[in-house]
mmCIF file of the N, C-alpha and C atoms, coordinates in Angstrom:
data_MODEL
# 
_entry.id   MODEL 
# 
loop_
_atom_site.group_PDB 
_atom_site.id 
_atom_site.type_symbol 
_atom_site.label_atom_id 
_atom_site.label_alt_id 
_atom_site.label_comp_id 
_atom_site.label_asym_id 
_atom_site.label_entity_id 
_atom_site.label_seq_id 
_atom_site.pdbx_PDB_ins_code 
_atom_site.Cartn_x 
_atom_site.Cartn_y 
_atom_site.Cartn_z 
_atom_site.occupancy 
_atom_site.B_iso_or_equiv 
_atom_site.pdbx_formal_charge 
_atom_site.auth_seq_id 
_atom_site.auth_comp_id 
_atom_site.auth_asym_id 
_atom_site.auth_atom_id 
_atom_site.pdbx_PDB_model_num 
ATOM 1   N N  . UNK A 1 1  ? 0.832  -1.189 0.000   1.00 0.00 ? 1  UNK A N  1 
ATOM 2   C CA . UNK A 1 1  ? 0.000  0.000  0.000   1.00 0.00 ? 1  UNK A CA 1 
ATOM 3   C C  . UNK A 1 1  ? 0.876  1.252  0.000   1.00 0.00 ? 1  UNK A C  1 
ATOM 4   N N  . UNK A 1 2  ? 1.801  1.435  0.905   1.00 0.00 ? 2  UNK A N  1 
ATOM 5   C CA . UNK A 1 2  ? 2.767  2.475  0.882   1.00 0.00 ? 2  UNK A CA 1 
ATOM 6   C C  . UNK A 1 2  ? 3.083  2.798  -0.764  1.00 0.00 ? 2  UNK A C  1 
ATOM 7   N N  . UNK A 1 3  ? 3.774  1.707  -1.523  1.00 0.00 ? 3  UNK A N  1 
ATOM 8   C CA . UNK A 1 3  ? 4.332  1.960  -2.494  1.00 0.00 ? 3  UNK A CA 1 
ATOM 9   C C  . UNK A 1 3  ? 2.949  2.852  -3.772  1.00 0.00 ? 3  UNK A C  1 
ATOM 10  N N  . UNK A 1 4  ? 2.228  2.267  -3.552  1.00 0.00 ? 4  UNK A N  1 
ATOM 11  C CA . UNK A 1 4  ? 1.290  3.212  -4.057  1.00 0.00 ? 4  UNK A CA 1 
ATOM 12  C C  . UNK A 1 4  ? 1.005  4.706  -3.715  1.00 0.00 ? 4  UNK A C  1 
ATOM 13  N N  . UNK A 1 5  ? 1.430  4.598  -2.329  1.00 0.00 ? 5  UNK A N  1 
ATOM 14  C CA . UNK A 1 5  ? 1.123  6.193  -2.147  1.00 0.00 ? 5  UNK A CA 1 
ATOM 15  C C  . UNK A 1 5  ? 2.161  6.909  -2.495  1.00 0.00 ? 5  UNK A C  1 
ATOM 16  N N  . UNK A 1 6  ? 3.484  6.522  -2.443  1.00 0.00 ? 6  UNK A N  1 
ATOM 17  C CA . UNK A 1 6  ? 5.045  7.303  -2.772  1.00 0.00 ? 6  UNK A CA 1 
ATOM 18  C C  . UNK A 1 6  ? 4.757  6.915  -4.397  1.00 0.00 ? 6  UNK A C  1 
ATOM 19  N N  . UNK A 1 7  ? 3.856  6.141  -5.487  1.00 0.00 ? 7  UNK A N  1 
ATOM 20  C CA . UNK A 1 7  ? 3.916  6.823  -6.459  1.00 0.00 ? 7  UNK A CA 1 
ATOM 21  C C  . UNK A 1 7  ? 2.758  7.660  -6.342  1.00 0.00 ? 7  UNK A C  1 
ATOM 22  N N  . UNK A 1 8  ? 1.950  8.124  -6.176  1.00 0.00 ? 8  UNK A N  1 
ATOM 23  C CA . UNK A 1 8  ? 0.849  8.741  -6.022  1.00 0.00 ? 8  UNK A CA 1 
ATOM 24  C C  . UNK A 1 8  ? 1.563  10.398 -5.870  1.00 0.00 ? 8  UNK A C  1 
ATOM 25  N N  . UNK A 1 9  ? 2.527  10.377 -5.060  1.00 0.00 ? 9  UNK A N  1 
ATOM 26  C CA . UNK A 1 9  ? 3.187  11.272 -4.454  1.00 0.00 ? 9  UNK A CA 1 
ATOM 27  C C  . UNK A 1 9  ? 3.909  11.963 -5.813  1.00 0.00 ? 9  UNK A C  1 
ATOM 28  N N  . UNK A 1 10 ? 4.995  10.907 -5.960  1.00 0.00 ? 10 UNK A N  1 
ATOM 29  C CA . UNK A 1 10 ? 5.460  11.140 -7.054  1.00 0.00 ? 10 UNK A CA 1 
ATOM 30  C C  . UNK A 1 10 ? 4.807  11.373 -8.850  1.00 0.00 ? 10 UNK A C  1 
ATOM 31  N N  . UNK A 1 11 ? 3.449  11.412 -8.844  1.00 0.00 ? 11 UNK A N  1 
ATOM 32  C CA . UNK A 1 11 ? 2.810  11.973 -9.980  1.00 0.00 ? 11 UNK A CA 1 
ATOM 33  C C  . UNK A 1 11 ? 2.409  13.383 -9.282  1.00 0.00 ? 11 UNK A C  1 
ATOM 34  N N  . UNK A 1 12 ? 1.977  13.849 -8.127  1.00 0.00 ? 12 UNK A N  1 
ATOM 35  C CA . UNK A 1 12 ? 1.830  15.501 -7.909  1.00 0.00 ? 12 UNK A CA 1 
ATOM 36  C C  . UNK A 1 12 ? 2.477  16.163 -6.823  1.00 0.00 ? 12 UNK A C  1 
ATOM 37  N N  . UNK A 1 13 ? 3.754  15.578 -6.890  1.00 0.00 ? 13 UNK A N  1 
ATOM 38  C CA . UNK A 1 13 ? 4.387  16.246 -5.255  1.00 0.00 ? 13 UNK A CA 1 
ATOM 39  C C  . UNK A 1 13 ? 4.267  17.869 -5.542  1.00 0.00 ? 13 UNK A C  1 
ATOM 40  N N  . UNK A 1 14 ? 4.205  18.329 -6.499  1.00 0.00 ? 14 UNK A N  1 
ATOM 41  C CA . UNK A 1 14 ? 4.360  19.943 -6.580  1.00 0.00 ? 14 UNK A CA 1 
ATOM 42  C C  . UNK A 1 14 ? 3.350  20.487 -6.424  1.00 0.00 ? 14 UNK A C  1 
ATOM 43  N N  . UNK A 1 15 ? 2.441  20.099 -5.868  1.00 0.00 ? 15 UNK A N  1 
ATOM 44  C CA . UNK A 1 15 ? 0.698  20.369 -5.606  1.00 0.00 ? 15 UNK A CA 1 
ATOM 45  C C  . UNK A 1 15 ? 0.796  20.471 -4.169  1.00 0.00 ? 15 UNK A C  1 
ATOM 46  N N  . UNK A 1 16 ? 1.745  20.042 -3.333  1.00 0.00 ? 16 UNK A N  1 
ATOM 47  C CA . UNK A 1 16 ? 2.119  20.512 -1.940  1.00 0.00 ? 16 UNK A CA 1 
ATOM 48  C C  . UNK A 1 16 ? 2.484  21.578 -1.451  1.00 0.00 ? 16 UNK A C  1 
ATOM 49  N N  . UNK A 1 17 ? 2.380  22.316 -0.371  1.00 0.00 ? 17 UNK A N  1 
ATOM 50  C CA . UNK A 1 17 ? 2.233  23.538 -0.060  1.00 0.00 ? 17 UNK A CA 1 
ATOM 51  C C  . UNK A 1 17 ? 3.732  23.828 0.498   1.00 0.00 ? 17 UNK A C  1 
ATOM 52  N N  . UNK A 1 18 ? 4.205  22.625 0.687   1.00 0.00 ? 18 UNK A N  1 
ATOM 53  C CA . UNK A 1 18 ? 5.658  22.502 1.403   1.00 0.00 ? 18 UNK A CA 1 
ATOM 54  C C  . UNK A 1 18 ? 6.705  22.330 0.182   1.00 0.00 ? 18 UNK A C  1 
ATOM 55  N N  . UNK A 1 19 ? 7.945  22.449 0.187   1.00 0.00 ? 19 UNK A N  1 
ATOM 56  C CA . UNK A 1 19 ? 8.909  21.650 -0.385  1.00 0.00 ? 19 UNK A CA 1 
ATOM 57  C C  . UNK A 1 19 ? 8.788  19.771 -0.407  1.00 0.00 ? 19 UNK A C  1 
ATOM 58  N N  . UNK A 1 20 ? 8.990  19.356 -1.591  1.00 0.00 ? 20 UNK A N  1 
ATOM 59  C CA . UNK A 1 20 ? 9.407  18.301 -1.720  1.00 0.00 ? 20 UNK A CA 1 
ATOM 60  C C  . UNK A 1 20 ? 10.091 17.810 -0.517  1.00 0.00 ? 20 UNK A C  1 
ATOM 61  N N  . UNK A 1 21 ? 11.043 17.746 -0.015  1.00 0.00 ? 21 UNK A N  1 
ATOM 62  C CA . UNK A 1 21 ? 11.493 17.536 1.533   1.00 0.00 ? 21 UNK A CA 1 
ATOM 63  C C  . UNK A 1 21 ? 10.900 17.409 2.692   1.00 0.00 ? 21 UNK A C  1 
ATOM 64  N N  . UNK A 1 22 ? 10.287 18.135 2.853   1.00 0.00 ? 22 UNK A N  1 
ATOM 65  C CA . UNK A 1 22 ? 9.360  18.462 3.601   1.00 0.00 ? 22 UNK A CA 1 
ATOM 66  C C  . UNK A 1 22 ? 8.475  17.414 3.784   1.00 0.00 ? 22 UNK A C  1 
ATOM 67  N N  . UNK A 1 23 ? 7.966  17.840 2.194   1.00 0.00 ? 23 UNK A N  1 
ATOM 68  C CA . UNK A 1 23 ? 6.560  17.106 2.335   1.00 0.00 ? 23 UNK A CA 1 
ATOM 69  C C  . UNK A 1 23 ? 7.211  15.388 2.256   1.00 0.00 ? 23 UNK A C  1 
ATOM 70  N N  . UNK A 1 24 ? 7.715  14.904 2.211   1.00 0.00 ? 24 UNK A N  1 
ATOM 71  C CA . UNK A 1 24 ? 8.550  13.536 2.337   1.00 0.00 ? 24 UNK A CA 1 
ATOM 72  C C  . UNK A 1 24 ? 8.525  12.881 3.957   1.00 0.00 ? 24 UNK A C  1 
ATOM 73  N N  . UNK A 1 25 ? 9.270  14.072 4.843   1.00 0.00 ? 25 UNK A N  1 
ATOM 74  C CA . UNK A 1 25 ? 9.234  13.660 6.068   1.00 0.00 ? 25 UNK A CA 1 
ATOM 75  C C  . UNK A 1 25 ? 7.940  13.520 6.436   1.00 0.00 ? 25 UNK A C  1 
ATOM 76  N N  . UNK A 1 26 ? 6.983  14.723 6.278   1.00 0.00 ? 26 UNK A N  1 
ATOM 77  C CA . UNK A 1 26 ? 5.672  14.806 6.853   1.00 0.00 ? 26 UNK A CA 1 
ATOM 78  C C  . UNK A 1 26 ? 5.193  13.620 6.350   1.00 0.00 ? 26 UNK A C  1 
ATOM 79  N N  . UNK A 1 27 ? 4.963  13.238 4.905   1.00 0.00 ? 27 UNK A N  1 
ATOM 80  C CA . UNK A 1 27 ? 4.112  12.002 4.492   1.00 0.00 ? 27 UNK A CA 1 
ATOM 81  C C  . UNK A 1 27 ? 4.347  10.749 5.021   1.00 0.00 ? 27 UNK A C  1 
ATOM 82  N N  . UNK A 1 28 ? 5.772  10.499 4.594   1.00 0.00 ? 28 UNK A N  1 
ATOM 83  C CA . UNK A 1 28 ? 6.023  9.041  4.640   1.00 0.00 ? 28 UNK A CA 1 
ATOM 84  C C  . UNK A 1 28 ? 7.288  9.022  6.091   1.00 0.00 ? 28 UNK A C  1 
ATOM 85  N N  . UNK A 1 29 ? 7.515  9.634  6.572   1.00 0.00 ? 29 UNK A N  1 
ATOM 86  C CA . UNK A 1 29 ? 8.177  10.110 7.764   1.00 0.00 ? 29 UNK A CA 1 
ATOM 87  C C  . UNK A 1 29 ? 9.871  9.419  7.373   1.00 0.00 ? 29 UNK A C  1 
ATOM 88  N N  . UNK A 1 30 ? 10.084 9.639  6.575   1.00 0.00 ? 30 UNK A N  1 
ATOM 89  C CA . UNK A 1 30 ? 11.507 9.438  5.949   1.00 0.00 ? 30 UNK A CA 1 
ATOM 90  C C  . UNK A 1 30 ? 12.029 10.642 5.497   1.00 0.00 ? 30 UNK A C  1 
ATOM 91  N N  . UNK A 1 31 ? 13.457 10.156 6.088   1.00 0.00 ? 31 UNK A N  1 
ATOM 92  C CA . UNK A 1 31 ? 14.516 10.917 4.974   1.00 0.00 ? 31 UNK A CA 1 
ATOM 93  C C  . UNK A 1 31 ? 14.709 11.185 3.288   1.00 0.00 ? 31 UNK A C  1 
ATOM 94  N N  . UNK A 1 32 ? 14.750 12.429 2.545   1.00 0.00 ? 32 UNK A N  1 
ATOM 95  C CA . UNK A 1 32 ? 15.031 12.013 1.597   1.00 0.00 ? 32 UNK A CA 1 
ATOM 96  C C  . UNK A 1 32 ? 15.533 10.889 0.754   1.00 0.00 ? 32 UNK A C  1 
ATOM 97  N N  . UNK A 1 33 ? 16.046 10.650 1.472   1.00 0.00 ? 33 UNK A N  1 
ATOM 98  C CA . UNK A 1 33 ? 17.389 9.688  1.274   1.00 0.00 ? 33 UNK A CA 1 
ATOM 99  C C  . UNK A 1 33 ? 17.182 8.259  0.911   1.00 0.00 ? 33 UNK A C  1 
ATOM 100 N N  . UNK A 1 34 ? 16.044 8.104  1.990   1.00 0.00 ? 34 UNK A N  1 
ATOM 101 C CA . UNK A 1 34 ? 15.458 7.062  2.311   1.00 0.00 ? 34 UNK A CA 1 
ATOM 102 C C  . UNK A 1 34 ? 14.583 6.686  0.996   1.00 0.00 ? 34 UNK A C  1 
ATOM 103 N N  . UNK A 1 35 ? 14.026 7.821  1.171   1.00 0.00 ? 35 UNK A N  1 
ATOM 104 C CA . UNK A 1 35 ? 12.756 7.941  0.210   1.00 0.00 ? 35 UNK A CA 1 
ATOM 105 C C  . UNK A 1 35 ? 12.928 7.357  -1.031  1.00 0.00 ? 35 UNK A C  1 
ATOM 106 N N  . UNK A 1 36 ? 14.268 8.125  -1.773  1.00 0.00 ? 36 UNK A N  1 
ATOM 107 C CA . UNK A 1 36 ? 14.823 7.619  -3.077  1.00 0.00 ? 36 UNK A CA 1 
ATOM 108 C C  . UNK A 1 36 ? 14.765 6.312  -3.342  1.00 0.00 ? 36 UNK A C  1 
ATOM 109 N N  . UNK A 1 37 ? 15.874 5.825  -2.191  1.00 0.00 ? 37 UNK A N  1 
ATOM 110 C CA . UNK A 1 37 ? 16.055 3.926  -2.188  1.00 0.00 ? 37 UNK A CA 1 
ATOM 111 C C  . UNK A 1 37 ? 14.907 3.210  -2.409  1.00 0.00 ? 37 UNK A C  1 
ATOM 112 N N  . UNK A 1 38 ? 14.129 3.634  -1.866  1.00 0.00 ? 38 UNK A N  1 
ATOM 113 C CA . UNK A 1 38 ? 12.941 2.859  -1.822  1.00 0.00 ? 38 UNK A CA 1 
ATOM 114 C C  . UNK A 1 38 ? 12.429 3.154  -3.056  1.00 0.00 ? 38 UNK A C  1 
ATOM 115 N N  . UNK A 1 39 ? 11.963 3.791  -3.653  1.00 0.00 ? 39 UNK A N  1 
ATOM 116 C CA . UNK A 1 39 ? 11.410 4.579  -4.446  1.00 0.00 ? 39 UNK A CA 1 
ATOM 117 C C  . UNK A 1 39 ? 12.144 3.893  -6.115  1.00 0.00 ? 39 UNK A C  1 
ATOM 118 N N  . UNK A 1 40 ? 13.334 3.747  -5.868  1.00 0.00 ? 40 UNK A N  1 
ATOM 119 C CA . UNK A 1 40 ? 14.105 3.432  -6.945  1.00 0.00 ? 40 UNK A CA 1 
ATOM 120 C C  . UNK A 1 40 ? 13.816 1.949  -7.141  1.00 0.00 ? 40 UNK A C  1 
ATOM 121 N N  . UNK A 1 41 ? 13.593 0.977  -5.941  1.00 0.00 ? 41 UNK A N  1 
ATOM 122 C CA . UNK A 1 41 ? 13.551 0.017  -5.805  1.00 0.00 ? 41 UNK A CA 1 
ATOM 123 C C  . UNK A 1 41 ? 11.834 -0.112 -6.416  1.00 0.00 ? 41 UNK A C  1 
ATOM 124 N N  . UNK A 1 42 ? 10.941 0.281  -5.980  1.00 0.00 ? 42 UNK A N  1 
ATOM 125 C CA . UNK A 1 42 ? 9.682  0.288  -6.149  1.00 0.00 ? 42 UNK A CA 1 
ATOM 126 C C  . UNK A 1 42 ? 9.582  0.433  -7.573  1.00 0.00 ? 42 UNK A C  1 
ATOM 127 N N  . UNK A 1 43 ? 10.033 1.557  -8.241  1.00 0.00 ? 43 UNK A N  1 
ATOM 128 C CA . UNK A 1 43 ? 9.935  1.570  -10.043 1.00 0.00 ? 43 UNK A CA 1 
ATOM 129 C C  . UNK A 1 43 ? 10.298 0.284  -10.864 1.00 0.00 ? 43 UNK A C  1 
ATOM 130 N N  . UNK A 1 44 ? 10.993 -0.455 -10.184 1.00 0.00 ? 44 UNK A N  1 
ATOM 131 C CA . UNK A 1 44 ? 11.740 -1.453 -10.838 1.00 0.00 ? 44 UNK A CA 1 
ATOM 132 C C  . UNK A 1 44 ? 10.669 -2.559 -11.223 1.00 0.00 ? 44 UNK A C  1 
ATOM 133 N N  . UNK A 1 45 ? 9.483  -2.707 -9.814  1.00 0.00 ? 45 UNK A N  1 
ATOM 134 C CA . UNK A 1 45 ? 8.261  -3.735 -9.926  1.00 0.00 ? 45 UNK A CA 1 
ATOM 135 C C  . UNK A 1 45 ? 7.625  -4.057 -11.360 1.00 0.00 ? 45 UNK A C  1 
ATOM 136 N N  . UNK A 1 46 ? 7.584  -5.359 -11.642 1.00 0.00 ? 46 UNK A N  1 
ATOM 137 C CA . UNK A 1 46 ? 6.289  -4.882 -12.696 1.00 0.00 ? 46 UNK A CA 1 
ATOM 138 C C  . UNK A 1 46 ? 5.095  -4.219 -12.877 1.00 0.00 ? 46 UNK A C  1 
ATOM 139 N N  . UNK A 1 47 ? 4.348  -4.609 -11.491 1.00 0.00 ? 47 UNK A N  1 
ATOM 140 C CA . UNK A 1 47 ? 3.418  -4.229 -10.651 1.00 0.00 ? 47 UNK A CA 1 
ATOM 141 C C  . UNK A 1 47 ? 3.275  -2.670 -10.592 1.00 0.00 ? 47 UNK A C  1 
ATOM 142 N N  . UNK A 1 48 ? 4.643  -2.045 -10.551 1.00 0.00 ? 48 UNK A N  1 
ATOM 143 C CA . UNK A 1 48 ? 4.136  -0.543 -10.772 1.00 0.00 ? 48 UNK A CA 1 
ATOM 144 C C  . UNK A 1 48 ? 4.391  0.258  -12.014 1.00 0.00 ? 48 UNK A C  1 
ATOM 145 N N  . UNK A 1 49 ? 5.055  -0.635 -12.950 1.00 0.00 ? 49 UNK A N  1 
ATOM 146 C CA . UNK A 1 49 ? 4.755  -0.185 -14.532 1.00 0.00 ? 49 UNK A CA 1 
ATOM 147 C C  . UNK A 1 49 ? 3.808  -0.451 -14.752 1.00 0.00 ? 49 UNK A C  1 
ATOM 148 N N  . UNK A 1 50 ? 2.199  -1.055 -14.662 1.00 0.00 ? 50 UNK A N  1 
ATOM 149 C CA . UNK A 1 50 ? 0.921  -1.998 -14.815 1.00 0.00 ? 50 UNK A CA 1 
ATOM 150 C C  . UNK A 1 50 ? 0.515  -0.870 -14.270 1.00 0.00 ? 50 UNK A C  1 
ATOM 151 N N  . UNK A 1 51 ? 0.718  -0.418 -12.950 1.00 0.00 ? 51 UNK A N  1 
ATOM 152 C CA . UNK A 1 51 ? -0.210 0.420  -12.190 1.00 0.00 ? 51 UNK A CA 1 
ATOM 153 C C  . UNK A 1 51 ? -0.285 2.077  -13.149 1.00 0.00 ? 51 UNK A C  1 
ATOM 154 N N  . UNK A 1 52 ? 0.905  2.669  -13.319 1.00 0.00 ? 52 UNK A N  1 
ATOM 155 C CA . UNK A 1 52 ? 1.193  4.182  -14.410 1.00 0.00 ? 52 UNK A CA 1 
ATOM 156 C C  . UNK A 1 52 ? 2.681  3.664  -14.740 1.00 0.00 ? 52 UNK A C  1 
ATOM 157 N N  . UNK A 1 53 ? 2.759  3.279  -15.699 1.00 0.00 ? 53 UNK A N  1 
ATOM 158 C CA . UNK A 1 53 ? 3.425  3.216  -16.563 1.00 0.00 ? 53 UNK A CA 1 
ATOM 159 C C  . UNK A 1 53 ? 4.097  4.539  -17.336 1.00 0.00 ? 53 UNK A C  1 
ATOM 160 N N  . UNK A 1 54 ? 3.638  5.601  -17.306 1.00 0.00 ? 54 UNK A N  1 
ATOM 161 C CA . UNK A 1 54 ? 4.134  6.856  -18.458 1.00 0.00 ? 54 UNK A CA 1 
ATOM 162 C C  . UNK A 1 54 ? 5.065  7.441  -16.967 1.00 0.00 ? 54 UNK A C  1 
ATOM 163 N N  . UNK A 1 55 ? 4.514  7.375  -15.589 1.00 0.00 ? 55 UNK A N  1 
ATOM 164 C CA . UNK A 1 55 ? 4.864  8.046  -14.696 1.00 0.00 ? 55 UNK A CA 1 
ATOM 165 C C  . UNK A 1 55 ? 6.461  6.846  -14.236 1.00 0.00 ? 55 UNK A C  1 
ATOM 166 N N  . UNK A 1 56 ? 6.390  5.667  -14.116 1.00 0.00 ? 56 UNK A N  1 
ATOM 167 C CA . UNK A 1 56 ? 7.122  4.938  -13.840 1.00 0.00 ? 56 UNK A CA 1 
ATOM 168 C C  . UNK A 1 56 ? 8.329  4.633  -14.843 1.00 0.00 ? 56 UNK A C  1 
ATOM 169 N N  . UNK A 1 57 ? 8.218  5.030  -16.057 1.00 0.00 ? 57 UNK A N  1 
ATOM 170 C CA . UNK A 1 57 ? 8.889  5.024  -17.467 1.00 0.00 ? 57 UNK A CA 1 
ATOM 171 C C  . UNK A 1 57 ? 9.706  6.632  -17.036 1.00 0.00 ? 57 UNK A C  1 
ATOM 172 N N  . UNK A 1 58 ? 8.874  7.677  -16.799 1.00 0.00 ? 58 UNK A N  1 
ATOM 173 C CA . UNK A 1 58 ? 9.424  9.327  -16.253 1.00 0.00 ? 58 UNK A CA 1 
ATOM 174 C C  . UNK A 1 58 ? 10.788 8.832  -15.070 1.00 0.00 ? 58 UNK A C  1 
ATOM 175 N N  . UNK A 1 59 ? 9.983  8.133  -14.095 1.00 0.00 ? 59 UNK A N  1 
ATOM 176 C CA . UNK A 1 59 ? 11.122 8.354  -13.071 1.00 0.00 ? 59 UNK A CA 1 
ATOM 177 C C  . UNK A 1 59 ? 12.186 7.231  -13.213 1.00 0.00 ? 59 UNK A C  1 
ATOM 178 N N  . UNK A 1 60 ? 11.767 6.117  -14.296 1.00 0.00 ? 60 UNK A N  1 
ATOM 179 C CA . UNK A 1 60 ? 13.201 5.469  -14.617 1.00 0.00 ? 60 UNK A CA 1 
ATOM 180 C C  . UNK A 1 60 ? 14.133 6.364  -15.669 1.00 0.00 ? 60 UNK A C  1 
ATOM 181 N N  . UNK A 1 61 ? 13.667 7.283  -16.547 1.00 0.00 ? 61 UNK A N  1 
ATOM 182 C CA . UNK A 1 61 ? 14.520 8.132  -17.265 1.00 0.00 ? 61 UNK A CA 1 
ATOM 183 C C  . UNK A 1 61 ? 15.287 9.232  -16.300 1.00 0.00 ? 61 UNK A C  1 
ATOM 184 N N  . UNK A 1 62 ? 14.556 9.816  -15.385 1.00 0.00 ? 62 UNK A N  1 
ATOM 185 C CA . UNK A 1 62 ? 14.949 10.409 -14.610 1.00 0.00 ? 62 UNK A CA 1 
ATOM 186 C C  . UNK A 1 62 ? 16.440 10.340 -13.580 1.00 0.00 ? 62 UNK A C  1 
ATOM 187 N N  . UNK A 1 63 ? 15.948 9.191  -13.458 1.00 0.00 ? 63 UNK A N  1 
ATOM 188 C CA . UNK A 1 63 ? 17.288 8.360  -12.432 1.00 0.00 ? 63 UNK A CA 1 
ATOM 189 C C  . UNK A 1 63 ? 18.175 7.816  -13.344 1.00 0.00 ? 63 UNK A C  1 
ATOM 190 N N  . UNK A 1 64 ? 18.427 7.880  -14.409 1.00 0.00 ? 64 UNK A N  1 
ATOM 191 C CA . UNK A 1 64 ? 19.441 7.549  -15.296 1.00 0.00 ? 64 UNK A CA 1 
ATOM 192 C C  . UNK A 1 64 ? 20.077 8.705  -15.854 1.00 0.00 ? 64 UNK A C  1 
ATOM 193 N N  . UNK A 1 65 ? 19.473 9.698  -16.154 1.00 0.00 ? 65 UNK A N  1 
ATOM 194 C CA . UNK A 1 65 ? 19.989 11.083 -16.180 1.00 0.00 ? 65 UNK A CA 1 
ATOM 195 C C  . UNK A 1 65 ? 20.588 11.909 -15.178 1.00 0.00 ? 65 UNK A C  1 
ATOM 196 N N  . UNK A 1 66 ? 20.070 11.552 -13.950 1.00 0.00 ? 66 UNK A N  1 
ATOM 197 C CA . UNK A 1 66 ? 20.911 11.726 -12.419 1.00 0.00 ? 66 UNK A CA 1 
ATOM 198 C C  . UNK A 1 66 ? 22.010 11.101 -12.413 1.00 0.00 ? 66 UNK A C  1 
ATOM 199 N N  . UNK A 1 67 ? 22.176 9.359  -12.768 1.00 0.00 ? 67 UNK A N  1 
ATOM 200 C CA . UNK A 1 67 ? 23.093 9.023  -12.773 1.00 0.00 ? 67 UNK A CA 1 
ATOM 201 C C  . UNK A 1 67 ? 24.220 9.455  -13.616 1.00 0.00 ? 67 UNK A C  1 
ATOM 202 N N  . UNK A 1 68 ? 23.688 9.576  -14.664 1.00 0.00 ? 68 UNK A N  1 
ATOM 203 C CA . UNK A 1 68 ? 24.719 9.930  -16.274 1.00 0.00 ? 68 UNK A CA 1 
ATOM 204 C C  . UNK A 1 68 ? 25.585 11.141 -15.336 1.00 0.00 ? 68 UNK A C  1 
ATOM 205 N N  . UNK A 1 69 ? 24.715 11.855 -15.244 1.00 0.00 ? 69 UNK A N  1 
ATOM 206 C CA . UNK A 1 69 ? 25.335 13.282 -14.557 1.00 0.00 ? 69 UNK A CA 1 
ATOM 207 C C  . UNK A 1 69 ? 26.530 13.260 -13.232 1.00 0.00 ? 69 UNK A C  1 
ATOM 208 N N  . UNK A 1 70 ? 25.665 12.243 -12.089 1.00 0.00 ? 70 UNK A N  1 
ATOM 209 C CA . UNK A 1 70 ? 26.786 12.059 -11.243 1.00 0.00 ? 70 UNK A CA 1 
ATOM 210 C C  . UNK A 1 70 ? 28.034 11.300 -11.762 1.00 0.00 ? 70 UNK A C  1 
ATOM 211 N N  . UNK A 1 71 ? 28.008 9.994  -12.836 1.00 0.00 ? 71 UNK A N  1 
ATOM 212 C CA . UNK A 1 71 ? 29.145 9.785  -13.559 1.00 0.00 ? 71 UNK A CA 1 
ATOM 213 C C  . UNK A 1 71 ? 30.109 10.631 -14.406 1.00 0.00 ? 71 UNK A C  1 
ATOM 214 N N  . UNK A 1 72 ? 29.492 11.555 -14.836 1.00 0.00 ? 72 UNK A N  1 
ATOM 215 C CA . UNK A 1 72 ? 30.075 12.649 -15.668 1.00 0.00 ? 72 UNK A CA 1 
ATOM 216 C C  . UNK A 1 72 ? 30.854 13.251 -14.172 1.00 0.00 ? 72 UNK A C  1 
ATOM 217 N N  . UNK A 1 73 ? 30.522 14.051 -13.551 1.00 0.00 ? 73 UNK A N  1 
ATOM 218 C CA . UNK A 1 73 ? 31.126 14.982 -12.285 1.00 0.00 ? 73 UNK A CA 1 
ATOM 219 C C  . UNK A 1 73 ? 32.295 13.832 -11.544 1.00 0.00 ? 73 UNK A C  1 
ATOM 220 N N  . UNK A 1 74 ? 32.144 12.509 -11.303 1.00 0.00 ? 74 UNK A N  1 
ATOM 221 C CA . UNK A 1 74 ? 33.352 11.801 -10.955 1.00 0.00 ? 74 UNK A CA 1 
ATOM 222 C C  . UNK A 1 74 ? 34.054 12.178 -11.810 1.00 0.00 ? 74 UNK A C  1 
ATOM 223 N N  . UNK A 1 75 ? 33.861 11.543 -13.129 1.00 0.00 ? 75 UNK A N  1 
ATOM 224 C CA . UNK A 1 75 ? 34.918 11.167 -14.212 1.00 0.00 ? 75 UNK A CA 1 
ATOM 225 C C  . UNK A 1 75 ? 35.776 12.664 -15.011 1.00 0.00 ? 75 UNK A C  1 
ATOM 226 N N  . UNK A 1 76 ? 34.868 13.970 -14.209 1.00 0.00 ? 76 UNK A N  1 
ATOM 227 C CA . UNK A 1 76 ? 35.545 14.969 -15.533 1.00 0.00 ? 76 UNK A CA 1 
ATOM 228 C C  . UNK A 1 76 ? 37.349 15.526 -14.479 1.00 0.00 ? 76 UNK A C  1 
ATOM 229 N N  . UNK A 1 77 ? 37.728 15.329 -15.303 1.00 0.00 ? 77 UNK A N  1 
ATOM 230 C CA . UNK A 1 77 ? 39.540 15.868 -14.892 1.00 0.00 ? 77 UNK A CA 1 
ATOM 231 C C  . UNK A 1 77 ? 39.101 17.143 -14.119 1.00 0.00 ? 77 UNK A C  1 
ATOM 232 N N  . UNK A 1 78 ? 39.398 17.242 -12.510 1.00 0.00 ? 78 UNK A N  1 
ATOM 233 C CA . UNK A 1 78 ? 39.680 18.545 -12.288 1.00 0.00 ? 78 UNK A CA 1 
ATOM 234 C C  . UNK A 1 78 ? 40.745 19.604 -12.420 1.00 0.00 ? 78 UNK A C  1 
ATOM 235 N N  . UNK A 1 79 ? 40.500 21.085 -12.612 1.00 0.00 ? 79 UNK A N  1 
ATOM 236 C CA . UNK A 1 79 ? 40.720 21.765 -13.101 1.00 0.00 ? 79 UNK A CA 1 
ATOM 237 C C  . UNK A 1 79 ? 42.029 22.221 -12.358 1.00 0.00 ? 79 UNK A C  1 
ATOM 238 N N  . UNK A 1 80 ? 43.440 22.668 -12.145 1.00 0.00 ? 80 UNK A N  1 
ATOM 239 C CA . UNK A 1 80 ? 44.596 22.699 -11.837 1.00 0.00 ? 80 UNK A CA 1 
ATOM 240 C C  . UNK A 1 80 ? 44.547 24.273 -11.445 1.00 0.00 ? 80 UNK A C  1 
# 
């Protein structure tokens, strides 16, 4: 049931009166942090591509473009 509501969340978190952060602790009483893991783990289900699919397809592109990015910032030569 949870996982339904953190996607639920994740199709209108910007409809909250709070920050994203915020509204994370208040909802699901987690850390950002937390939130992600789980969250990352949860997209992966079949069960929640079946459930929104266009939204679950969004936040797997999403998290691969986060990643691309944090791989890019390891890998670029710093500057002397």
């Amino acid at each position: 049931v949870r996982h339904r509501e953190m996607l639920a969340f994740e199709a209108q978190w910007w409809r909250h009166a709070t920050d994203r952060e915020t509204a994370i602790r208040q909802l699901f009483g987690l850390t950002p942090q937390r939130y992600q893991q789980i969250l990352n783990v949860i997209i992966e289900w079949p069960s929640a591509l079946r459930a929104d699919p266009m939204l679950v397809r969004r936040l797997r592109r999403q998290r691969r473009a986060d990643r691309a990015g944090a791989d890019e910032r390891i890998l670029r030569p710093q500057s002397s």
